[in-house]
C-alpha positions, 0 to 999 in steps of 0.5 A: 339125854334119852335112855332106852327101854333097857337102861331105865329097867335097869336103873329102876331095878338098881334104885329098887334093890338099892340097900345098907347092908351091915357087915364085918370087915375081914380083910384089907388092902394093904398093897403098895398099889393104889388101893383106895382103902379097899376092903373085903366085908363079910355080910351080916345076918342081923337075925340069924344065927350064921354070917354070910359067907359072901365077901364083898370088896368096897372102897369109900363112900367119900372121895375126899373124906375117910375114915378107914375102919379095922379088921372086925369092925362093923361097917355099912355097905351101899351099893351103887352103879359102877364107874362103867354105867355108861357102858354096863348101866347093870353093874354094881360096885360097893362102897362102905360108910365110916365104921359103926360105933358098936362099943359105948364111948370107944374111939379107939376100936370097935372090933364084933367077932364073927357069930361062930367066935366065941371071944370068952374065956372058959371062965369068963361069963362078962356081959358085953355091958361089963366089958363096955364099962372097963371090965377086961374081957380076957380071951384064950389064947387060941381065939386072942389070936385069931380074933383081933382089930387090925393087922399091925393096930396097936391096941390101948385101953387109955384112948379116951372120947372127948365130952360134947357140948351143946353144939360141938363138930368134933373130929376124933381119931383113934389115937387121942388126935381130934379137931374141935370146933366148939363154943364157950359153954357156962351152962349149969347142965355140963361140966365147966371146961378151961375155957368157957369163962368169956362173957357169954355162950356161943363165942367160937372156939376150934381145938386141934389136939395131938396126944391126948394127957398121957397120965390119965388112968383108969376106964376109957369109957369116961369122957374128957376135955382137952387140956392144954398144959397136958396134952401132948400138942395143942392149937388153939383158935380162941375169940374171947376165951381165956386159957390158963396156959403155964408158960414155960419161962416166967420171967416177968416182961423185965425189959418194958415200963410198967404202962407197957407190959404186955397181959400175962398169956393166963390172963390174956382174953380176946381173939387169939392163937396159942401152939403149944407143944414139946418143940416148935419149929418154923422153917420157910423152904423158899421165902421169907419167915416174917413176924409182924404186930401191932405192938412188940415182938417178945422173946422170953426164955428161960436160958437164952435167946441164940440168933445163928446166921452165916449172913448178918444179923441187921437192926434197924430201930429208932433207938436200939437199948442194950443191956437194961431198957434204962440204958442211956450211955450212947455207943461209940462208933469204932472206925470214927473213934478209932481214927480220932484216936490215932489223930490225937495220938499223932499230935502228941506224938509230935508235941512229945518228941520235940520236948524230948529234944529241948535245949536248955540255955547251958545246951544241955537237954532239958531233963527231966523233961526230955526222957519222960517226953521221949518214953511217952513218944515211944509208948504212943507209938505201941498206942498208936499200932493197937488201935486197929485191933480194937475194932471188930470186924463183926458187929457194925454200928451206924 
């Protein structure tokens, strides 16, 4: 496609003045139309002594990936050709990266006042390095209010950053949510962290976590590492690691021969998937939820294990143990025991009423014969009534 003399001025005059400009957010779109994740940016004079007054809107850079800064954070600008460059080649839109990291280690917020703020109070005279540090900077009343990250951010001082091995891609957002996608690492230079005890570096591990251990204390300028059995939500995707997870229920695979237990979850190494978290619900809108292994299927909890259906409850198996898996005592089938019974009771029946008639060679009723006869023939008839009421009429066996 040909440009004309006017068009490629202008395109070389944009790629000319084509710049990162610093500055702080002051405001941000919070209608309920779609806004994008617009913001207003007060522009920056890194070597002046006042910012500028011009506000600039800008949208994200990314259309698939943001990361939306607060109120008083620090962002670059980049301005590019308008959606209209077809129309207007001269027409300028901005769009901002992610915000900058201006507080050492801080995850959470990165808030920079204006440079007319003064942030101190009237006898506060901590350096920006104490405050980094975990020195509270604590402001008047008067400037806490008007300076402040975000509308409605709530503010903590516990949102800690994850510590970084060698070659980590972390995520991290600011509320103690992060994505991993590490290694083991049993290098000398670093901290050992809970998984890193596979054989070798390098084998891939990806955490996804939710809350970060809400017990832990002091400065949030240290960094940690995930721990699964106190962090609030965790999934983690391992290939040889082993993660010393305390499960809940301790009870000890009672229900297999010794050959066959399967290893304890602390104990376990190699490639597998471990969610752990307060509740776990599993829940299927339109289809089947199936689970399916190479080896057993194991429910193990501490109270019970409840099944709730208004359909049935069907198990088809080679062999089904109730009770111990030494069970050997076969189950009965109801409705052909039942009518074995009733069988058997009705021949006796027969046989009993007519030795209850027996005559003997004087013509006297054979006693006494005859009345044990006849009172067991009326009791087999109760017998007899009973029998269909000992089958349920839930459970249901092949």
């Amino acid at each position: 496609m040909a440009f004309g003399s006017n068009t490629s001025s202008n395109l070389l005059q944009n790629a000319s003045t084509a710049q990162l400009i610093p500055g702080r957010v002051i405001s941000i779109d919070q209608s309920s139309t779609l806004s994008n994740g617009e913001i207003t940016v007060e522009p920056m004079k890194v070597s002046g002594n006042q910012p500028g007054s011009l506000g600039i809107k800008a949208t994200p850079l990314f259309p698939n990936v943001k990361n939306y800064p607060l109120i008083n954070e620090t962002v670059y600008l980049l301005s590019f050709p308008s959606g209209d460059f077809a129309n207007s080649p001269g027409n300028i839109k901005y769009y901002y990266l992610t915000p900058v990291k201006t507080w050492a280690n801080s995850i959470h917020a990165n808030p920079t006042p204006a440079q007319q703020e003064n942030i101190k109070g009237p006898n506060q005279s901590k350096s920006i390095t104490e405050i980094e540090a975990g020195s509270p900077n604590i402001s008047t009343k008067q400037n806490t209010t008007s300076f402040k990250p975000g509308i409605y951010f709530n503010e903590k001082s516990n949102i800690y950053p994850l510590y970084p091995f060698e070659g980590d891609v972390i995520l991290e957002g600011r509320f103690g949510n992060s994505l991993r996608l590490g290694s083991t690492d049993i290098s000398d230079s670093t901290p050992l962290n809970n998984w890193s005890n596979s054989p070798s570096n390098g084998d891939p591990i990806t955490i996804l976590r939710n809350g970060q251990d809400p017990s832990l204390t002091g400065s949030a300028q240290f960094l940690i590492t995930e721990d699964i059995n106190k962090d609030l939500s965790s999934i983690y995707l391992t290939s040889t690691q082993q993660l010393p997870l305390s499960v809940s229920s301790t009870n000890e695979y009672f229900s297999y021969e010794d050959s066959e237990k399967p290893t304890t979850v602390s104990q376990y190494s190699g490639s597998q998937v471990i969610l752990d978290s307060g509740r776990l619900v599993f829940n299927t809108t339109q289809d089947h939820l199936m689970l399916s292994s190479q080896k057993s299927i194991n429910l193990n909890a501490l109270n019970s294990i409840n099944m709730d259906t208004t359909g049935p409850i069907v198990l088809e198996a080679g062999q089904v143990l109730l009770g111990s898996k030494d069970a050997t005592e076969s189950a009965l089938l109801g409705d052909s025991t039942v009518d074995l019974l009733q069988n058997l009771i009705s021949d006796l029946s027969s046989l009993l009423k007519i030795m209850g008639s027996q005559i003997g060679n004087n013509g006297i009723l054979l006693e006494p014969m005859g009345t044990t006869a006849r009172t067991i023939s009326n009791n087999l008839d109760t017998y007899q009534t009973q029998l269909d009421g000992l089958k349920s009429n839930i459970v249901k066996v092949e």
